[in-house]
C-alpha positions in Angstrom: 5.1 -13.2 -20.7 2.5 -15.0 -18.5 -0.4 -15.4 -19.7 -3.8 -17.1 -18.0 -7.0 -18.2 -19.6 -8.6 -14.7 -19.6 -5.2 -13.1 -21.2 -5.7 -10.6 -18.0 -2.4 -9.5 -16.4 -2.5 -9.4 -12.4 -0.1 -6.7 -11.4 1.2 -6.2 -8.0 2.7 -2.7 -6.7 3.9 -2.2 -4.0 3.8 1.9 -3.3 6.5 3.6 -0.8 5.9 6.6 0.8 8.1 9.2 -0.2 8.6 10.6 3.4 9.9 7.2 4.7 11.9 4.1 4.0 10.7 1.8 2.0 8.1 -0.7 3.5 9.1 -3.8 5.0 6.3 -6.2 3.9 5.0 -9.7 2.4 3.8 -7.7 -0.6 7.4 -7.6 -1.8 7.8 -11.4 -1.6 7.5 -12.4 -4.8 7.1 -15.9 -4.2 4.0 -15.3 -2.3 2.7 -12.6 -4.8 3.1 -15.7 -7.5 1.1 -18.2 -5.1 -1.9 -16.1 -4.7 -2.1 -15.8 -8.6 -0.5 -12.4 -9.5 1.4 -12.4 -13.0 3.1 -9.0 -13.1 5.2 -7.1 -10.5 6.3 -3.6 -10.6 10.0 -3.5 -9.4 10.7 -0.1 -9.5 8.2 3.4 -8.4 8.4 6.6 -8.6 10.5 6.5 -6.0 13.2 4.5 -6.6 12.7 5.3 -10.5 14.6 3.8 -13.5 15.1 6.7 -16.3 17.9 8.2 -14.0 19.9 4.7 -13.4 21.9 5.0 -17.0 22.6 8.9 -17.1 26.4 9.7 -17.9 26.6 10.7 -14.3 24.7 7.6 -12.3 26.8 5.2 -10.6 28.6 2.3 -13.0 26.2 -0.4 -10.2 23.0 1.7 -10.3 21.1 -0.6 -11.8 22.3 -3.9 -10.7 19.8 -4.3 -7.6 16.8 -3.9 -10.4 18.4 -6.2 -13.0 18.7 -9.0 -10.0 15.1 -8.0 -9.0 14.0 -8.6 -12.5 15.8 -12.0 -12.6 14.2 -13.0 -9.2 11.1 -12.0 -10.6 11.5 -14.4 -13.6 12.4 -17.2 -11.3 9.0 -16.5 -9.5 6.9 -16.9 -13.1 6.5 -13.2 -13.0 6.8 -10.6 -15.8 8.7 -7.6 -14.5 8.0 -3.9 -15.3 9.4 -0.8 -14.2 8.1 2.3 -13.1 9.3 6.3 -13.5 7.6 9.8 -14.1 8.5 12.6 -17.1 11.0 14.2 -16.9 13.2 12.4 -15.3 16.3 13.4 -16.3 19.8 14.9 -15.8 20.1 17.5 -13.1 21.9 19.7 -15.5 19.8 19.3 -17.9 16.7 19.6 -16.1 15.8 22.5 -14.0 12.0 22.7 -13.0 11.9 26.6 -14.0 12.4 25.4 -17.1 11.0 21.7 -17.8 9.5 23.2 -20.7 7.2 21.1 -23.2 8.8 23.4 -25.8 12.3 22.2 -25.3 12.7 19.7 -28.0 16.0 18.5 -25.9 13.9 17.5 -22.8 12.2 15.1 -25.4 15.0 14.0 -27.4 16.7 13.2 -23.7 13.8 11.3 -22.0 13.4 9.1 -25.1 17.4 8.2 -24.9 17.0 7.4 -21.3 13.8 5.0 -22.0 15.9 3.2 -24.4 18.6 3.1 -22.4 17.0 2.1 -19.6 15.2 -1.0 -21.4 18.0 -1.6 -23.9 20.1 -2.7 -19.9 16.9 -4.2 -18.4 16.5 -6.7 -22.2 14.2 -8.9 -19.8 11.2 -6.6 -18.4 8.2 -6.6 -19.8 7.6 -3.3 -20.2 7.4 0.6 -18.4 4.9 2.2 -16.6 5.1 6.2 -17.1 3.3 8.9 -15.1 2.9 12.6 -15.5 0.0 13.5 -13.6 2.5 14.1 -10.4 6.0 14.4 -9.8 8.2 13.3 -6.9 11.1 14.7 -5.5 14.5 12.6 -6.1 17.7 12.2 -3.4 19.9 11.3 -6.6 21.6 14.7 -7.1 22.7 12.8 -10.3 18.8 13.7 -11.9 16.2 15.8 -11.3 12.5 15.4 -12.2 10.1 17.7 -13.1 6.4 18.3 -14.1 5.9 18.7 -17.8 2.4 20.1 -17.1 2.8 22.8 -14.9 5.6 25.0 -17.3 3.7 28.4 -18.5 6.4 30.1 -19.8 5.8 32.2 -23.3 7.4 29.2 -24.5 4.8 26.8 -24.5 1.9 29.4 -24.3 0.3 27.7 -27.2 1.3 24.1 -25.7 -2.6 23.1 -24.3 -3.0 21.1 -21.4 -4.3 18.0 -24.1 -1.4 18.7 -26.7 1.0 18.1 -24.1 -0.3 15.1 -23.1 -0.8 13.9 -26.6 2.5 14.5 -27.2 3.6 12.1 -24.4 1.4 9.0 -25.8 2.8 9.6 -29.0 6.3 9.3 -27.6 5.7 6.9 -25.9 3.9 4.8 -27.9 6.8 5.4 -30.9 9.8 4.7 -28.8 8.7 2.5 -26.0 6.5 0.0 -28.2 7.8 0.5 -31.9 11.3 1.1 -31.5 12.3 -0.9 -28.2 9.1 -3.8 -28.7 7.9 -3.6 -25.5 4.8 -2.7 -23.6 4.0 0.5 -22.2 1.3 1.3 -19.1 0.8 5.1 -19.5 -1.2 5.7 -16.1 -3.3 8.7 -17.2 -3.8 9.6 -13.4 -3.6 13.8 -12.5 -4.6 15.6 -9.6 -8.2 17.8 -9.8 -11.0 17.2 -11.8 -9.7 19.0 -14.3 -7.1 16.5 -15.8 -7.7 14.0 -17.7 -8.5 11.1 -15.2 -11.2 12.6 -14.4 -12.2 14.5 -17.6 -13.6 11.8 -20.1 -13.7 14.6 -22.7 -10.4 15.4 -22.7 -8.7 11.9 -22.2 -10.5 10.7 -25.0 -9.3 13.6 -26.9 -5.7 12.6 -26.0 -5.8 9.6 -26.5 -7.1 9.8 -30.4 -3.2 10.7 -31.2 -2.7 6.7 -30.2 -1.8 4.8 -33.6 -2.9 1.5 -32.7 0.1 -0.4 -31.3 -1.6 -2.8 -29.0 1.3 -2.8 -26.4 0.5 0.4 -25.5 -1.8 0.4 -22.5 -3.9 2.9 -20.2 -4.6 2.6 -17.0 -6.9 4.7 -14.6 -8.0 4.3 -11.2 -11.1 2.7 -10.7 -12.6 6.0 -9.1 -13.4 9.3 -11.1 -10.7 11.1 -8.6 -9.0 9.5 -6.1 -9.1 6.6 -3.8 -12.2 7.9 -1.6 -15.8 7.5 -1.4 -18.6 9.5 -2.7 -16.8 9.0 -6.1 -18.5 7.6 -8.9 -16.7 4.9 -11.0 -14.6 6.1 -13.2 -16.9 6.6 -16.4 -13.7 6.4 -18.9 -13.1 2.8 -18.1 -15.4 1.9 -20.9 -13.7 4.1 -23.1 -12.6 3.0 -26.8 -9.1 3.1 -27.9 -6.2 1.7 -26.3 -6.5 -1.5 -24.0 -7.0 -0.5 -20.1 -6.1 -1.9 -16.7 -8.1 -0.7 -13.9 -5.9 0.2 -10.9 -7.1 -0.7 -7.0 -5.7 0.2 -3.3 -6.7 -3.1 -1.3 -5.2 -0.4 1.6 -6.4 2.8 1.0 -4.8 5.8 2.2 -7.0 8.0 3.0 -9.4 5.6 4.9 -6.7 4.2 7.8 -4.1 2.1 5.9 -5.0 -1.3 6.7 -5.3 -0.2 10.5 -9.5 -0.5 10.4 -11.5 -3.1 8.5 -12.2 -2.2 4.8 -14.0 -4.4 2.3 -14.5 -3.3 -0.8 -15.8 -5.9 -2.7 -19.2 -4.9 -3.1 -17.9 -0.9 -4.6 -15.8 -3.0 -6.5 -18.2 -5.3 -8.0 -21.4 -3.3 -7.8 -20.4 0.1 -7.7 -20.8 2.6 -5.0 -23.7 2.6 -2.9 -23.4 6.4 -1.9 -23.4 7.7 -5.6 -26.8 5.9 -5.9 -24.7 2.9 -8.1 -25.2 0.0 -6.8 -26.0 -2.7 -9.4 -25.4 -0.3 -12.7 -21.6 0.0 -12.3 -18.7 -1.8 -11.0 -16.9 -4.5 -12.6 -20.3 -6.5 -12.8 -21.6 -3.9 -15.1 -19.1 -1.6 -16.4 -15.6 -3.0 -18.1 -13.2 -2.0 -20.8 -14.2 -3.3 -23.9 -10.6 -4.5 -24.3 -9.5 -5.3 -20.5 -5.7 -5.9 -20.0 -6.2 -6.7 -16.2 -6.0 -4.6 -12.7 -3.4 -2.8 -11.4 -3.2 -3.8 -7.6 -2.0 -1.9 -4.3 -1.7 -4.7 -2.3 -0.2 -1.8 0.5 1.5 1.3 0.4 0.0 5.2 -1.6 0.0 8.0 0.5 2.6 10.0 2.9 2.7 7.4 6.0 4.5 4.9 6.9 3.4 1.6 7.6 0.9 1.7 11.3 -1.5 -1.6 11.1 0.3 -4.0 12.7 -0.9 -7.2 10.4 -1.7 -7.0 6.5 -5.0 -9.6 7.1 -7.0 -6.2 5.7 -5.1 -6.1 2.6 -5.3 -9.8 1.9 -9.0 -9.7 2.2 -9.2 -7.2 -0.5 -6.3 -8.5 -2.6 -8.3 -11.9 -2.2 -11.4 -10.0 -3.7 -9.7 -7.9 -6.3 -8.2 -10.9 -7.8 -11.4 -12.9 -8.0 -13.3 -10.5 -9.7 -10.1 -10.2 -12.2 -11.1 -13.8 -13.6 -14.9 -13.4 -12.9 -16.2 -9.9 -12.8 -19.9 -10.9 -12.4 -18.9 -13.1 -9.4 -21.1 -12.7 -6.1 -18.7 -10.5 -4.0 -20.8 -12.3 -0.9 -19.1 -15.2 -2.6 -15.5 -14.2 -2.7 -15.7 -13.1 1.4 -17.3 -16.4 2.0 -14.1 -17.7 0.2 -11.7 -15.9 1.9 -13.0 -16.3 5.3 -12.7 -20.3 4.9 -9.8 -19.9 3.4 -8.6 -18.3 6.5 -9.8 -20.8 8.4 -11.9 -19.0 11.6 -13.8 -21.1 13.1 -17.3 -22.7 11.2 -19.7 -21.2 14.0 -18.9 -17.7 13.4 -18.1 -17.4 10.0 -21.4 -16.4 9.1 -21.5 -13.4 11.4 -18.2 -12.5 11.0 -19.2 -12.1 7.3 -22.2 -10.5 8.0 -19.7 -7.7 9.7 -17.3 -7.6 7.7 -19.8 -6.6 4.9 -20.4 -3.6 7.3 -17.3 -2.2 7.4 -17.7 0.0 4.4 -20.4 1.5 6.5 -17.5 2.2 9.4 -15.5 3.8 6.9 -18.2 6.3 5.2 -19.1 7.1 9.1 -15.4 7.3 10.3 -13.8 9.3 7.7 -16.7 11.2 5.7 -19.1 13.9 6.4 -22.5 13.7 5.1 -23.3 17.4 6.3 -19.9 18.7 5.1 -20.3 17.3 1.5 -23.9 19.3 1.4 -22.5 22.2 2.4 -19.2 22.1 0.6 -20.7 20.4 -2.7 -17.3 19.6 -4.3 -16.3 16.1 -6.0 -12.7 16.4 -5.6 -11.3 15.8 -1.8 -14.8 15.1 -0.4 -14.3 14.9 3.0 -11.8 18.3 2.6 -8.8 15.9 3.8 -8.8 16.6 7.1 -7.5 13.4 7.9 -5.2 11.8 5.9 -3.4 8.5 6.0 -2.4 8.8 9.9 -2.4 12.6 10.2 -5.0 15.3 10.8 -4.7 18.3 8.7 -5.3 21.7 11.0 -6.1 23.6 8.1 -8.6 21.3 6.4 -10.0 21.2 10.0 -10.5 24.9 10.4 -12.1 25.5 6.4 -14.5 22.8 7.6 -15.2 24.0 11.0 -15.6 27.6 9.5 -18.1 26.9 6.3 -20.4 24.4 8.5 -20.7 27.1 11.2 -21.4 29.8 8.8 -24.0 27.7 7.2 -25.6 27.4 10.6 -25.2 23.2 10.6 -22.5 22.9 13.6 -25.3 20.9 15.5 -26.2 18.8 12.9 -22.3 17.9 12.4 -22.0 17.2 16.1 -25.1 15.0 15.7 -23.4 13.0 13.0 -20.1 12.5 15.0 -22.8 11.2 17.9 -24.4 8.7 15.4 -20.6 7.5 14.3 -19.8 6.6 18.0 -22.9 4.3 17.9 -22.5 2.9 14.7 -18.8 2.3 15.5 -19.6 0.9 19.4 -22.1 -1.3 17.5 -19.5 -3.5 15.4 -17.4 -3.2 17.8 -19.5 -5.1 20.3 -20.0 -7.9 17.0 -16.2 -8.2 17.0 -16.0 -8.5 20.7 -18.8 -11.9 20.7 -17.3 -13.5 18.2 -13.0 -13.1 19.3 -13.1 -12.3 23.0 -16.7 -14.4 24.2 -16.4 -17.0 22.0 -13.8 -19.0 22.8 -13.0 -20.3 19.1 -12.9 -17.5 17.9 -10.1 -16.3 20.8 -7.9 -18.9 19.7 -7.6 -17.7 15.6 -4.1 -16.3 15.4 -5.7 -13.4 13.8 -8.4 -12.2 16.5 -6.0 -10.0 18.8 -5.6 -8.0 15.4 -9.6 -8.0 14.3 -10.3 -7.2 18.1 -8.0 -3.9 18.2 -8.9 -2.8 14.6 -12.5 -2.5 16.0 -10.9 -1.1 19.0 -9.0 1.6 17.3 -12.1 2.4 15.3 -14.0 2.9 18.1 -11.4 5.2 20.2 -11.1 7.2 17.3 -14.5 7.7 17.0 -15.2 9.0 20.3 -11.8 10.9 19.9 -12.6 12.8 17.1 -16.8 13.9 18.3 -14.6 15.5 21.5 -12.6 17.5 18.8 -15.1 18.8 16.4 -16.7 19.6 19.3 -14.5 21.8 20.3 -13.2 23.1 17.0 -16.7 24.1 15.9 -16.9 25.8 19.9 -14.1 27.6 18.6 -15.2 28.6 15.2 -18.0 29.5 16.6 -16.4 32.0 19.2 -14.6 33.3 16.0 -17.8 34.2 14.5 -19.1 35.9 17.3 -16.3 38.2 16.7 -16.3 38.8 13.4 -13.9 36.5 12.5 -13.1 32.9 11.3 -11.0 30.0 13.2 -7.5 30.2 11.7 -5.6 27.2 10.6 -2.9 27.6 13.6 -6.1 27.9 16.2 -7.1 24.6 15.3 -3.9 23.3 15.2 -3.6 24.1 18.7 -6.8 22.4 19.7 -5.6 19.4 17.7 -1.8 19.4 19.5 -3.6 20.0 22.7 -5.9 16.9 22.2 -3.2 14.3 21.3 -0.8 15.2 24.2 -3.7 14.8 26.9 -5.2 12.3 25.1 -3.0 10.4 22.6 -4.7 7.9 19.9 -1.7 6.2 18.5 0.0 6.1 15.9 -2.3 9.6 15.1 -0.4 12.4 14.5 -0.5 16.6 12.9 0.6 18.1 9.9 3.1 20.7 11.5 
């Protein structure tokens, strides 16, 4: 096991969409993950899964590519873990009208495969288990299935925290007691009402924990999910197991690496727009018994890869792993850092880091809605995912157009689209002085790259003011009738809008 000064591991996790093939990126080099100072790598997701590789009916090689992976890893000074949700199990065993937490054989069968699974893969370091979501599997060899959604009269008396509580204790008795490993049990589930975001009820689950110390939480850094206007997440602090704090250096939801994103000051500080900044963040708010961060370097969401360099991520993967070793450092600091480390040119680094520490401020303009979050006043999905990863979402589109029209703010949401053009035309100017006028900074290998990110921020922009302005025309004609813009009305406005006027790689939600 690797161990550094602050006993904190540095885990890197790669996440593949499940709509596409799996990414083709530096973030699976393990050499390089090594030199920048990670410890841990996860070597198999929910994707490619691990419970299912020693069922009766899997393949005799199914596990061979992960045992080499693991070996690689080792040769790299890394400690190996893989990765799977419950259930995953047989497909005839398992049928999702009946992954029941009342089956006693779903349970007996999930804790063979885990030791299974480890008792073949002797040399990883441990599992990481999920339950909060389930994907879909092409192995018609297993099936997997959500043990939280059954409501059969079965498990009527089965609450939403015994059934959690029975998955620590499993997990801590089998994968730590019985098999001596470690075990990450990422507590993350959809809503605010799971226990991510509920502090209430994950510390009720998590009293059932009987004190193995390889048995580790981890939670997203956010309350919800990776978006603004959310709060760190309060249970961080939380007594009880030790915790690893999980981070998207590329988030998902806010252009995939395609559009500058630092972080470090929501990381460090807390979150400016939820009136944090200086009481929470790393600076200010830790687990009393920190195992290290979980780290996205790339990947999380349904897209596959658009941004056509990964300088984005290594900015934040830079700052993330900083603030690993010293929480309370200056994130100013660590950009400073990074930016010499990169090597642009010593007369603009200054305002190149003056903009870069801007770009969160693109990002809340770009992707959120000040005047949709009054009128919606909802925590979960803040900006009512109307666009997501590289897609807009017709129907988040037309429940947005409809409730701001209703509410009689369809001006002041075209204002705010106005006010984004400028703020985003602004940088975008910055960008331009310091990689097309200034003839250092032309020559940096990287300054094609910064240039079109501001670029693209700026077209899409200007893009999306011409379509609210037309869906809210719309929803507006719909009122005037009596009636409200239907999701397939604005998708028509959308599909109309990206064949006159593509904005690639932007696409629908058919």
């Amino acid at each position: 096991m690797v161990l550094l000064p602050d006993g904190r591991m540095r885990i890197a996790y790669v996440h593949d969409s499940p709509l596409h093939e799996p990414f083709q990126t530096k973030w699976n080099d393990l050499g390089f993950l090594a030199s920048l100072g990670f410890t841990d790598v996860v070597i198999s997701d929910q994707m490619s899964g691990c419970l299912g590789l020693t069922l009766p009916s899997a393949p005799t090689d199914a596990l061979s590519s992960l045992q080499t992976r693991v070996a690689e890893a080792g040769e790299h000074g890394l400690d190996a873990w893989l990765m799977d949700d419950l259930f995953t199990l047989s497909s005839e065993l398992l049928d999702s009208a009946t992954a029941c937490p009342a089956r006693d054989e779903l349970w007996q069968a999930s804790e063979q495969a885990i030791r299974s699974v480890l008792s073949e893969m002797a040399d990883v370091t441990g599992i990481v288990v999920r339950i909060g979501e389930v994907f879909d599997t092409e192995r018609a060899w297993e099936k997997r299935a959500n043990l939280l959604h059954c409501e059969c009269i079965d498990c009527a008396g089965i609450s939403q925290v015994e059934r959690r509580q029975m998955v620590v204790q499993m997990l801590e008795k089998v994968v730590c007691k019985e098999m001596g490993k470690r075990c990450i049990f990422r507590v993350w589930d959809l809503g605010e009402d799971g226990m991510h975001a509920d502090i209430d009820m994950q510390r009720e689950v998590l009293s059932v924990w009987q004190g193995d110390e390889r048995f580790i939480v981890s939670v997203k850094h956010t309350l919800t999910d990776y978006w603004r206007h959310q709060p760190w997440n309060p249970s961080i602090s939380l007594e009880g197991p030790a915790r690893i704090i999980e981070f998207q250096c590329e988030r998902e939801y806010e252009f995939i690496g395609m559009v500058p994103n630092w972080q470090g000051d929501e990381w460090a500080l807390g979150p400016v727009e939820c009136g944090e900044r200086g009481v929470t963040g790393l600076a200010n708010v830790r687990p009393k018994n920190w195992a290290g961060v979980f780290v996205l370097p790339t990947g999380g969401g349904w897209a596959a890869r658009a941004a056509s360099d990964e300088l984005w991520a290594e900015m934040n993967v830079a700052c993330v792993l900083e603030l690993c070793t010293d929480p309370e450092r200056d994130p100013s600091d660590i950009l400073t850092q990074w930016i010499e480390s990169m090597e642009f040119p010593s007369r603009i680094r200054g305002r190149l880091h003056s903009l870069l520490r801007k770009s969160p401020e693109l990002i809340l303009s770009l992707r959120y809605s000040d005047v949709w979050r009054q009128v919606a006043d909802q925590r979960w999905m803040p900006a009512e995912n109307w666009f997501r990863d590289d897609t807009f979402v017709p129907g988040a589109c037309a429940s947005i157009a409809n409730e701001v029209t209703s509410s009689g703010q369809a001006r002041a949401l075209q204002q705010e689209r106005m006010q984004c053009c400028e703020v985003v035309a602004e940088q975008q100017t910055e960008a331009w002085s310091l990689f097309v006028d200034d003839a250092e900074g032309a020559m940096h290998p990287k300054a094609e790259f910064i240039v079109n990110s501001y670029s693209f921020a700026a077209k899409f922009g200007e893009w999306t003011a011409t379509l609210w302005d037309a869906l809210l025309e719309a929803a507006e004609d719909a009122e005037d009738e009596g009636k409200q813009l239907s999701r397939d009305q604005a998708a028509e406005i959308i599909a109309a809008r990206l064949a006159s006027n593509p904005i690639p790689p932007l696409r629908m939600l058919e």
